[in-house]
VOKEGU-204409 format. One record per atom (N, C-alpha, C, O): residue in three letters; x, y negated, z. Coordinates in steps of 0.2 Angstrom, whole numbers, padded with zeros to 4 digits, always signed. Each point is the difference from the previous one (the first is absolute). Layout:
# residues N
AlaXYZ;...
//
This chain:
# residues 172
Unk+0086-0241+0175;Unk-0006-0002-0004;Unk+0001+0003-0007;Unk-0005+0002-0003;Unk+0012-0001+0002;Unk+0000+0003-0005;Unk-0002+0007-0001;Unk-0003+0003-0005;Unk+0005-0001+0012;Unk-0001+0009-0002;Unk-0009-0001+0001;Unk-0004+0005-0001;Unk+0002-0009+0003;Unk-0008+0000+0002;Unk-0002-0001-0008;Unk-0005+0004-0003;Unk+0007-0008-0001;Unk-0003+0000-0006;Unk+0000+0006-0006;Unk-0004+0002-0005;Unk+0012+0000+0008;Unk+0002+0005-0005;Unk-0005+0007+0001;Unk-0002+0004-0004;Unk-0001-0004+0011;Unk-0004+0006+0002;Unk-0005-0002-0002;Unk-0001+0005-0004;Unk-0003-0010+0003;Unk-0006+0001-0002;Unk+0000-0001-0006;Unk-0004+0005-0003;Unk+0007-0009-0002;Unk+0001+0001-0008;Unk+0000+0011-0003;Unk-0003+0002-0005;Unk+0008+0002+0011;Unk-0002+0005-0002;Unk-0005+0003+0001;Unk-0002+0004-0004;Unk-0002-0006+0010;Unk-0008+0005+0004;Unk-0006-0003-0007;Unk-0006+0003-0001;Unk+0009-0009-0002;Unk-0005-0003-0005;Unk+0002+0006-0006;Unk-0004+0003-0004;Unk+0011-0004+0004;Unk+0002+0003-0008;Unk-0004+0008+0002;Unk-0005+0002-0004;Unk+0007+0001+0009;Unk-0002+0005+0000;Unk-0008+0002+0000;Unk-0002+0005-0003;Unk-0004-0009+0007;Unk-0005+0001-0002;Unk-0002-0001-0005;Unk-0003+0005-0003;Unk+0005-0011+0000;Unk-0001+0000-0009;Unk+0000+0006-0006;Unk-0004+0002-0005;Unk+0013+0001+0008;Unk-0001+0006-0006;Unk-0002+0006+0003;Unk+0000+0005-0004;Unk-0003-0004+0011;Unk-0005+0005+0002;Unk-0006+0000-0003;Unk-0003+0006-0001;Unk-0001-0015-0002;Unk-0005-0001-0002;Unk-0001+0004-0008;Unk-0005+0003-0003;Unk+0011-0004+0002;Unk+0000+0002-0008;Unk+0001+0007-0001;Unk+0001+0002-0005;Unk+0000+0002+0010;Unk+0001+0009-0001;Unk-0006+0002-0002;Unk-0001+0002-0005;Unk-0003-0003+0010;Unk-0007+0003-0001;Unk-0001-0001-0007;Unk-0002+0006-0003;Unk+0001-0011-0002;Unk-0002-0002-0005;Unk+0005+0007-0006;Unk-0002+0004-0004;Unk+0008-0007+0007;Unk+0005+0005-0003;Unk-0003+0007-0002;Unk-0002+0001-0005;Unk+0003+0002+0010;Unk+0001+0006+0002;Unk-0008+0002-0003;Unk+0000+0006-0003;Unk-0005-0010+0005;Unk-0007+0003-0004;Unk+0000+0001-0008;Unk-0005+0003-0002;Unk+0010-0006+0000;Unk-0002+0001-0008;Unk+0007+0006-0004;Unk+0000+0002-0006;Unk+0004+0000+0011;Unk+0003+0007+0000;Unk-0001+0005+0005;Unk+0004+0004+0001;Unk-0010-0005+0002;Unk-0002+0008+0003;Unk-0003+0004-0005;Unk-0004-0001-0005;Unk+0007+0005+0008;Unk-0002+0008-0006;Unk-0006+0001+0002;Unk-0004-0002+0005;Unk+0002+0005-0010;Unk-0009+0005+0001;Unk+0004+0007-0003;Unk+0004+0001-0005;Unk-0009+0003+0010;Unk+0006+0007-0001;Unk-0007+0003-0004;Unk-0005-0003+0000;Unk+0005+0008-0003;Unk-0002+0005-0005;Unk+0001+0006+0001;Unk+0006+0000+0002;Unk-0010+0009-0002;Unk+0001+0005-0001;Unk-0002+0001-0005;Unk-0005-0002-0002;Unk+0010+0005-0002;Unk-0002+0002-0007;Unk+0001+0009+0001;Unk+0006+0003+0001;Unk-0013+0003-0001;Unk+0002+0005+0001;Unk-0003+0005-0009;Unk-0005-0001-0004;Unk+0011+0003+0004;Unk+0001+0003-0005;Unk-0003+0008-0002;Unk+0004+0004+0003;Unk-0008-0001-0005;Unk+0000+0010-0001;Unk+0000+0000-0006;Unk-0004-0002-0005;Unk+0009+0007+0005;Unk+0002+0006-0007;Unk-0002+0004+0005;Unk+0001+0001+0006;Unk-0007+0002-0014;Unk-0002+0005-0001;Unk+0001+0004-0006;Unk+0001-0002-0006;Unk+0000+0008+0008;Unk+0002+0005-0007;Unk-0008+0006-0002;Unk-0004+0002+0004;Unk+0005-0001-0010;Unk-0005+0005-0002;Unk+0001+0005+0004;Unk+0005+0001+0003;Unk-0012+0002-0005;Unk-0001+0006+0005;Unk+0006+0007+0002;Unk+0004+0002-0005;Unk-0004-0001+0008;Unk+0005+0006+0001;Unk+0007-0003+0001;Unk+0004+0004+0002;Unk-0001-0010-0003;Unk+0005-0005+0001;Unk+0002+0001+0008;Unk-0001+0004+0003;Unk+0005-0009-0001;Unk+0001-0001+0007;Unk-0005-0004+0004;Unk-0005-0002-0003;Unk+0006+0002+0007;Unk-0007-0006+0004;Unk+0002-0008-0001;Unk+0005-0003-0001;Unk-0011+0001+0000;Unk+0002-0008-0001;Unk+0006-0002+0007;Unk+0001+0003+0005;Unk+0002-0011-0009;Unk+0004-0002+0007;Unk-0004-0006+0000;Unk-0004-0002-0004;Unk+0006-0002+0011;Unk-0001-0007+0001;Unk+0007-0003+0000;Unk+0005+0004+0001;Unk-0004-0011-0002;Unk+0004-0004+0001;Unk-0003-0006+0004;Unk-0005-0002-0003;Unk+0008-0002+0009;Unk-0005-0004-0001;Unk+0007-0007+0002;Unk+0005+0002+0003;Unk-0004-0008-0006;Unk+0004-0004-0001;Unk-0004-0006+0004;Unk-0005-0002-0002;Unk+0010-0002+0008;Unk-0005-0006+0002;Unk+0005-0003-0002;Unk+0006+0001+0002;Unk-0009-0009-0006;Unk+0004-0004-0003;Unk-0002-0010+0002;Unk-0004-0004-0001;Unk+0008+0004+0004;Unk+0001-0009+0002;Unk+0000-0003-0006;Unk+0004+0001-0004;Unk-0010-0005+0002;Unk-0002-0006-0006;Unk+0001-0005+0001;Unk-0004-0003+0004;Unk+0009-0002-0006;Unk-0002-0009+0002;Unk-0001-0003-0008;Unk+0002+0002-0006;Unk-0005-0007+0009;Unk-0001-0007-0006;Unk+0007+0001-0003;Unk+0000+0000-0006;Unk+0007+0000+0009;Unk+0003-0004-0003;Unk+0004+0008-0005;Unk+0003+0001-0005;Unk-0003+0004+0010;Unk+0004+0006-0003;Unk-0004+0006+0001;Unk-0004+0002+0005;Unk+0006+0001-0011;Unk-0004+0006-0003;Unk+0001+0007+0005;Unk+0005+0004+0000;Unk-0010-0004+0002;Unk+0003+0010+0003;Unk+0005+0005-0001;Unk+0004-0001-0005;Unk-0004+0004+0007;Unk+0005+0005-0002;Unk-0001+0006+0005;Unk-0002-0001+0006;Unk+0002+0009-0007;Unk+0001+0004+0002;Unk+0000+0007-0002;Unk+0000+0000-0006;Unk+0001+0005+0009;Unk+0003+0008-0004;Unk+0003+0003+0006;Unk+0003-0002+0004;Unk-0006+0010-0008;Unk+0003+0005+0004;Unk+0004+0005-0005;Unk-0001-0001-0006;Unk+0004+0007+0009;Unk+0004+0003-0003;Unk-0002+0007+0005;Unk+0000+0000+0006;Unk+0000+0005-0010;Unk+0000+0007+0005;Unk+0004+0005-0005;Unk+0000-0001-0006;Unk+0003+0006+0009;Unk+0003+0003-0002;Unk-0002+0011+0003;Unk+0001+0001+0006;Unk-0003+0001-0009;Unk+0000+0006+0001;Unk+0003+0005-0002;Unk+0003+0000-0006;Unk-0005+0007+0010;Unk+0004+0009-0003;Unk+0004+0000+0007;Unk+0001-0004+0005;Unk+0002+0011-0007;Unk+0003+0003+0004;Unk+0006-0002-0001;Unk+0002+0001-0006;Unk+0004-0003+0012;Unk+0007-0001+0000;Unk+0004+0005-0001;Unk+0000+0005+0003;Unk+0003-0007-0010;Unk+0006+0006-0004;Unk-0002+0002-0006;Unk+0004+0003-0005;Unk-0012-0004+0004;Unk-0003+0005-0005;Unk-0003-0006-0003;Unk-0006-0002+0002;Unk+0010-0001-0007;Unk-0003-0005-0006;Unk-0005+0003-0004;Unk-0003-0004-0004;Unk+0001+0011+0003;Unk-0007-0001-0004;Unk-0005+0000+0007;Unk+0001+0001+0006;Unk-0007-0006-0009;Unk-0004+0000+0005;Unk+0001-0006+0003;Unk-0005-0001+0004;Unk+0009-0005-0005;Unk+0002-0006+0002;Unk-0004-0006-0005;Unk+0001-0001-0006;Unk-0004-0002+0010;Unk-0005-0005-0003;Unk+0003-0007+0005;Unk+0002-0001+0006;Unk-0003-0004-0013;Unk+0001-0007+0005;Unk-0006-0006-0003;Unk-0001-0001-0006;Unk-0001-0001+0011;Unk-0005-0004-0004;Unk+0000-0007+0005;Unk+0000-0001+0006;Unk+0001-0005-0014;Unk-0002-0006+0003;Unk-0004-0005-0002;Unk-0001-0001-0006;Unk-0002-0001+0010;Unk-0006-0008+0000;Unk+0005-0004+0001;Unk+0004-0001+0005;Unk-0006-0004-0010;Unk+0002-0007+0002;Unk-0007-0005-0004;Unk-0004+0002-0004;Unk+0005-0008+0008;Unk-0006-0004-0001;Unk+0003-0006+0002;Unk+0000-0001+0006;Unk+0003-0004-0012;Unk+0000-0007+0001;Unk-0003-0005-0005;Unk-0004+0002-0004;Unk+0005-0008+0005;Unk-0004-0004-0001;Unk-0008-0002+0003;Unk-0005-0002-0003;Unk+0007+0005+0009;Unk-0007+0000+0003;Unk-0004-0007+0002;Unk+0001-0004+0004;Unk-0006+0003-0008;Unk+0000-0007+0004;Unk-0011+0001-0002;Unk-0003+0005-0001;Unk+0002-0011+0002;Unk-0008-0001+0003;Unk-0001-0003-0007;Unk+0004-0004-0003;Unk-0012+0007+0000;Unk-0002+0000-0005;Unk-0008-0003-0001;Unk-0004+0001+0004;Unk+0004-0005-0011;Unk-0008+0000+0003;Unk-0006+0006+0003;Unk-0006+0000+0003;Unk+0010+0006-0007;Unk-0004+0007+0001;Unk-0002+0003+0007;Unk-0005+0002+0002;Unk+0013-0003+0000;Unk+0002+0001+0008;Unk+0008-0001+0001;Unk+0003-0005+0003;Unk+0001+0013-0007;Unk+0006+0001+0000;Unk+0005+0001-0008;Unk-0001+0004-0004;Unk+0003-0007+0005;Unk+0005+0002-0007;Unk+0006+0003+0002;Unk+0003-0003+0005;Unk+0000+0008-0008;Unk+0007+0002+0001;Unk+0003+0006-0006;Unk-0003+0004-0003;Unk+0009-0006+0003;Unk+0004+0005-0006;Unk+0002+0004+0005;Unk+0004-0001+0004;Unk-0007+0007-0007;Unk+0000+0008+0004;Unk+0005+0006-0005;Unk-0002+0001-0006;Unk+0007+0003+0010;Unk+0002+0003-0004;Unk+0002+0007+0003;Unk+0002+0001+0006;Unk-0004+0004-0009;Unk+0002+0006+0001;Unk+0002+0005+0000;Unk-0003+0003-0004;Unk+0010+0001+0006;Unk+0003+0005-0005;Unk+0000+0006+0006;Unk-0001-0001+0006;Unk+0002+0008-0010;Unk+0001+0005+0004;Unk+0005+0004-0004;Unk-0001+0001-0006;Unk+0007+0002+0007;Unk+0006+0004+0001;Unk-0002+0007+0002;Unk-0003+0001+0005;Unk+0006+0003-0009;Unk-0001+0005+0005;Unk+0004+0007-0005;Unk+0000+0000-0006;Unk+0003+0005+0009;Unk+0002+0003-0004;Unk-0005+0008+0003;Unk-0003+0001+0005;Unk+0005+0003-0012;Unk-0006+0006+0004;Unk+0005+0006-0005;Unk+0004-0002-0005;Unk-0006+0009+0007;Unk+0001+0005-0003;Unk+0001-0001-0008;Unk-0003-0003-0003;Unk+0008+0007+0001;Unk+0003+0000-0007;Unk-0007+0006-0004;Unk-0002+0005+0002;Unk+0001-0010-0008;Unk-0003+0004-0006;Unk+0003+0007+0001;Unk+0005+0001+0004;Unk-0010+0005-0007;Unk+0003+0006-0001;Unk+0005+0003-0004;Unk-0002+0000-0006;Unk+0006+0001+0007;Unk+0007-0001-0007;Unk+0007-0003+0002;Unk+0006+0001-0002;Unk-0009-0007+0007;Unk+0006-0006+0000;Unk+0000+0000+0009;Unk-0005+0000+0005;Unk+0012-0001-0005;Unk+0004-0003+0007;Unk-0001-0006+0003;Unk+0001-0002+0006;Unk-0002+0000-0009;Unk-0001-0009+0000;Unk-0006-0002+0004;Unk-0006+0001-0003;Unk+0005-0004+0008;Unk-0006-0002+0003;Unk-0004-0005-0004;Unk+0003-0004-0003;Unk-0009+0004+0004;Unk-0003-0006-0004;Unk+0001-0008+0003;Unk+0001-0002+0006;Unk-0001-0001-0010;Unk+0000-0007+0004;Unk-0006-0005-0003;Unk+0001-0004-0004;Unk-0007+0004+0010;Unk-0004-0004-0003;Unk-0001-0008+0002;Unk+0002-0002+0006;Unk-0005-0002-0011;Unk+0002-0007+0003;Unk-0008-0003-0004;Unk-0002+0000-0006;Unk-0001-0002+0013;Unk-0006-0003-0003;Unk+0001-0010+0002;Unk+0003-0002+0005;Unk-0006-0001-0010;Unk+0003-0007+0003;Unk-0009-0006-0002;Unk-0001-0002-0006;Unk-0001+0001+0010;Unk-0007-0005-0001;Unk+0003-0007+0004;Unk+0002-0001+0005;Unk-0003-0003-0011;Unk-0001-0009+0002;Unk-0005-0003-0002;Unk-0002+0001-0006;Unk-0001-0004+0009;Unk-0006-0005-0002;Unk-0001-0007+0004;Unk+0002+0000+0006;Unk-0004-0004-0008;Unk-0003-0006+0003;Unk-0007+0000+0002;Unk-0004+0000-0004;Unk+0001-0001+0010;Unk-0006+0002+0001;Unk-0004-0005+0006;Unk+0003-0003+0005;Unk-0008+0001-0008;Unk-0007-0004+0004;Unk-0003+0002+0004;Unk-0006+0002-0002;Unk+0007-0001+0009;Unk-0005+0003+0006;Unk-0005-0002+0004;Unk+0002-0002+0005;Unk-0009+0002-0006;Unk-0005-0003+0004;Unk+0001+0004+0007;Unk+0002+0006+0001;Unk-0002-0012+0004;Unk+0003+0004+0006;Unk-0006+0005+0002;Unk-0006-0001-0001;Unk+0008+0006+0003;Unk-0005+0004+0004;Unk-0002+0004-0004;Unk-0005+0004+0003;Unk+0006-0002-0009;Unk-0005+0003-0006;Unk+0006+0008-0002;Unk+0002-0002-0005;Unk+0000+0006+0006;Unk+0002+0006-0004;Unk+0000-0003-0009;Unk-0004-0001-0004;Unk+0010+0000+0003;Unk+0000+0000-0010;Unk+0005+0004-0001;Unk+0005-0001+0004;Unk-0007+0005-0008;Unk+0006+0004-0004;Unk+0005-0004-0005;Unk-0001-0006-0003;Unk+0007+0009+0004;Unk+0007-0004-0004;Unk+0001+0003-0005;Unk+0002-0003-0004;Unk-0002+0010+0002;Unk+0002+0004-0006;Unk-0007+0002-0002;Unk-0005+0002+0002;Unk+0009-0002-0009;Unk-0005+0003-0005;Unk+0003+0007+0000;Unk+0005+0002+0003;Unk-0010+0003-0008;Unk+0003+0006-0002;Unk+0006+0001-0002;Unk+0001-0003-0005;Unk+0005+0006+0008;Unk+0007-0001+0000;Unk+0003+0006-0007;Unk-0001+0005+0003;Unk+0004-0004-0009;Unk+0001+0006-0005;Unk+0006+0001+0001;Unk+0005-0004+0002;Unk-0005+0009-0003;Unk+0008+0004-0001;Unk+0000+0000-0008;Unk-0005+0001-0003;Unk+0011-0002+0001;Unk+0002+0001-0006;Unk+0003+0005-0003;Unk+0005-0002-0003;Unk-0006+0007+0002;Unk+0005+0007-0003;Unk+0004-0002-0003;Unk-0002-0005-0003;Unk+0011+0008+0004;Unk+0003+0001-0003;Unk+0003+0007-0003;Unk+0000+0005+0004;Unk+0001-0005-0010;Unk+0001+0007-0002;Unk-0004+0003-0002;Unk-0005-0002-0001;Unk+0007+0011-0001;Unk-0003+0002-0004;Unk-0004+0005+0007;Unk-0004+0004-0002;Unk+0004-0004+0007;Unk-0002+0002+0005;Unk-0002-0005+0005;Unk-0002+0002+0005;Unk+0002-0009-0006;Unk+0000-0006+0003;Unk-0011+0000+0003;Unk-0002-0003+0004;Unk-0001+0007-0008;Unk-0007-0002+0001;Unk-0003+0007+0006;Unk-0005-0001+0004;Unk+0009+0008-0005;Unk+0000+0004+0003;Unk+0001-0004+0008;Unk-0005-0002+0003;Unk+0013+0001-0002;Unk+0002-0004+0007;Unk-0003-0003+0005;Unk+0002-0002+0005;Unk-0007-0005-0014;Unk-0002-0004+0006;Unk-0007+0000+0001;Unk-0003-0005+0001;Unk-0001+0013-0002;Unk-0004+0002+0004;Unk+0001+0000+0004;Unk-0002-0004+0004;Unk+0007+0009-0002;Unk+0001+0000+0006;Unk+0005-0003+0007;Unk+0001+0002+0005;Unk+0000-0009-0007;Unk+0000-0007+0004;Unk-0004-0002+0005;Unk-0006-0001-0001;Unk+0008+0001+0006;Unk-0005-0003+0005;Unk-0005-0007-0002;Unk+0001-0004-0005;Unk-0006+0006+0008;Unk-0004-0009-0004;Unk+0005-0005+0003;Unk+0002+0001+0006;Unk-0001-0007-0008;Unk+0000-0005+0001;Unk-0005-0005+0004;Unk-0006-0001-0002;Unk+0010-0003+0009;Unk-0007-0001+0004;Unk-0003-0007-0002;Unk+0003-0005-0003;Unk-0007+0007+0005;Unk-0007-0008-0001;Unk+0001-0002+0007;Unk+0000+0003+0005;Unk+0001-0011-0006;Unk+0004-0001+0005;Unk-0008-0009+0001;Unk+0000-0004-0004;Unk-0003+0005+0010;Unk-0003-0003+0005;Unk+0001-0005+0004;Unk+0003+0001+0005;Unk-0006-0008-0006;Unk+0005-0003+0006;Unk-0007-0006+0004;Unk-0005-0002-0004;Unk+0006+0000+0009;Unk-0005-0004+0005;Unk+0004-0004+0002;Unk+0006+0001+0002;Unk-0007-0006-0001;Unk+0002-0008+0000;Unk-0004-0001+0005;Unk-0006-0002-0002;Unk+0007+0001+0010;Unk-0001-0006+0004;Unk+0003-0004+0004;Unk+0006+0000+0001;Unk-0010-0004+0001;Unk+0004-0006+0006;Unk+0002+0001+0008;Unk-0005-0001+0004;Unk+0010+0002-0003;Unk+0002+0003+0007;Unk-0003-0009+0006;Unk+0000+0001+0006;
//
């Protein structure tokens, strides 16, 4: 009799907290998002990239996601680019999407005329950003170089543009 109680006490307990997962469980399911990204550069530049980043949202924790790519030719550091996206604080807005986007690119390239030293460029964008799902908005504004030096304005004519960087927000 006893084991007969003891069995049914658990087939109760267990229907019980069966009843309660679903409840659970629905108010930590994720809603996923693609967030897809294009740098584009002025004309004569490289061709634009895509990034596209798909990010897990809940009620209770913020998104998170990022990629890292690295390029050039193995041996030969000029010509080596490393560029990363990160996107956290991703969460659901009354807009659409909110999230803190950040962007940097590395890269080293042929040395100035004169000098042994390879150049070492480093561009770095962060921002906080409001996305209406499904709509293309741009995240950067017109991006300046700074000259340094008495040759500093010549140089950064001639710098690659800085990319203007595109992103689309939807719901997977």
């Amino acid at each position: 009799m006893i084991k007969l109680g003891t069995a049914l006490l658990t087939l109760c307990m267990t229907g019980f907290c069966a009843a309660q997962l679903p409840a659970a469980a629905a108010q930590t399911q994720a809603k996923h998002y693609r967030l897809t990204f294009v740098l584009s550069y002025g004309q004569g530049q490289q061709p634009s990239q895509t990034f596209v980043l798909d990010v897990p949202v809940t009620q209770d924790r913020a998104g998170v996601a990022g990629t890292s790519t690295v390029s050039g030719l193995t041996g030969d550091p000029a010509g080596n680019a490393q560029e990363t996206l990160e996107c956290t604080e991703v969460r659901e807005s009354a807009t659409g999407l909110a999230a803190n986007v950040a962007f940097s690119t590395n890269s080293i390239v042929a040395p100035l005329p004169g000098s042994r030293e390879p150049q070492h460029r480093n561009l770095t964008f962060r921002r906080q950003v409001d996305l209406a799902l499904g709509t293309p908005t741009r995240i950067t504004e017109e991006m300046h170089v700074i000259p340094l030096g008495k040759d500093g304005a010549a140089y950064a004519a001639k710098l690659p543009a800085a990319p203007q960087i595109m992103v689309t927000a939807v719901a997977l």
